[in-house]
C-alpha positions in Angstrom: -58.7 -8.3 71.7 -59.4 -4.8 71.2 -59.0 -4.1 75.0 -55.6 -6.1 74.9 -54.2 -3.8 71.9 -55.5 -0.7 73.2 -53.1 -1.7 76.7 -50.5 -2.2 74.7 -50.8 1.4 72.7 -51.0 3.2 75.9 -48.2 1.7 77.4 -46.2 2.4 74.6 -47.5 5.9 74.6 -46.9 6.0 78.4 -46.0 3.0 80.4 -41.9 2.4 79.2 -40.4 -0.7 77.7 -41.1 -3.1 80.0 -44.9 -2.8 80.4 -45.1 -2.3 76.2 -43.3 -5.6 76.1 -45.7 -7.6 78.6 -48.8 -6.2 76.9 -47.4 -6.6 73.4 -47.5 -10.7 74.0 -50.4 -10.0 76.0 -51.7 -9.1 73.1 -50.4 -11.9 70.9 -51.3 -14.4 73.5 -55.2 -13.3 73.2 -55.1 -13.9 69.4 -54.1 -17.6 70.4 -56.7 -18.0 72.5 -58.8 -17.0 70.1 -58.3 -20.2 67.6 -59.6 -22.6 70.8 -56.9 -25.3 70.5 -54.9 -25.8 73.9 -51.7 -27.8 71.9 -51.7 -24.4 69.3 -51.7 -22.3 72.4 -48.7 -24.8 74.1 -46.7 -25.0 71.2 -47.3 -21.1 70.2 -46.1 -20.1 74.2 -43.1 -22.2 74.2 -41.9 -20.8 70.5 -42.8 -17.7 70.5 -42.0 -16.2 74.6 -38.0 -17.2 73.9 -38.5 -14.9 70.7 -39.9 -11.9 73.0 -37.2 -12.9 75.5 -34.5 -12.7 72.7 -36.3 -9.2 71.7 -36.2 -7.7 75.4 -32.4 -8.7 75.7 -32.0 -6.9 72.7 -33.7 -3.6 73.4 -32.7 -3.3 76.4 -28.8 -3.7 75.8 -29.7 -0.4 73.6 -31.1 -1.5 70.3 -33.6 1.4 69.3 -37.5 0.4 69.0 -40.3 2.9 68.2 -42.7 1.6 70.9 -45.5 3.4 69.2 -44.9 2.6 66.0 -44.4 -0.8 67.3 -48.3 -0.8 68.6 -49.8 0.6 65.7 -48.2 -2.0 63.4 -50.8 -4.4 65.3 -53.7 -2.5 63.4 -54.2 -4.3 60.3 -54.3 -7.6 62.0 -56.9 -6.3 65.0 -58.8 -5.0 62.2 -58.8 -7.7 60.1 -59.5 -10.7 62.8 -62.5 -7.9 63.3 -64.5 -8.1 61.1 -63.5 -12.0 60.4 -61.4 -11.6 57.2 -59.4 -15.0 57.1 -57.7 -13.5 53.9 -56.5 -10.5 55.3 -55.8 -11.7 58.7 -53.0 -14.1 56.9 -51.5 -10.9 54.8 -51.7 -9.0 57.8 -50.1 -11.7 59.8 -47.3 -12.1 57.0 -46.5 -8.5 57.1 -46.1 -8.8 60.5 -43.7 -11.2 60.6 -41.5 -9.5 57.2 -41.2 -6.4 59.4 -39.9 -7.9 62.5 -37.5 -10.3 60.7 -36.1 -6.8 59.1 -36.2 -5.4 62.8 -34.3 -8.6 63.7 -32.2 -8.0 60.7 -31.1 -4.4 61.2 -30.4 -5.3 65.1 -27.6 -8.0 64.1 -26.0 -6.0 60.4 -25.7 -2.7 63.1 -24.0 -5.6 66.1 -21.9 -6.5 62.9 -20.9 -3.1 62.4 -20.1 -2.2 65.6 -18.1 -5.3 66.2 -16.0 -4.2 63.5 -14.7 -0.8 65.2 
């Protein structure tokens, strides 16, 4: 897991969007594997690669990501499934997800906006 997140850092750092993207659910893909339950792992593929899809399009038709930034936000869960903290692997987890829902958020209120002009 810690291999997987430090890919996805570098290519942030250094390897452009598209590799980020690939190692970025890389890396979300290794957490599934993680829990050792192949109808979590089906259902998690099929819900969640449409969402990275959807968050592709949308970077690439100009919406502004901090790749780096992006990575690093991955810390507190890699540290937390570390050293096996259930607790703090679902707060981490949460925070995840209340940051990219914002992400999502600002993408469609700045479409809005611009559809407006």
């Amino acid at each position: 897991l810690e291999v997987a997140y430090l890919d996805m850092v570098d290519a942030a750092a250094h390897g452009g969007l598209d590799l980020f993207l690939q190692k970025d659910y890389k890396w979300h893909e290794a957490i599934w594997v993680l829990a050792d339950n192949e109808y979590l792992l089906a259902a998690l593929r099929r819900l969640i690669l449409p969402l990275f899809a959807f968050s592709a399009i949308r970077i690439h038709s100009g919406s502004p990501l901090d790749l780096l930034a992006d990575a690093h936000r991955h810390q507190t869960m890699l540290d937390a499934i570390k050293s096996r903290d259930i607790e703090g692997s679902r707060k981490a987890l949460y925070h995840a997800i209340d940051e990219w829902l914002s992400v999502l958020r600002d993408w469609e209120n700045r479409r809005k906006e611009a559809a407006q002009f």
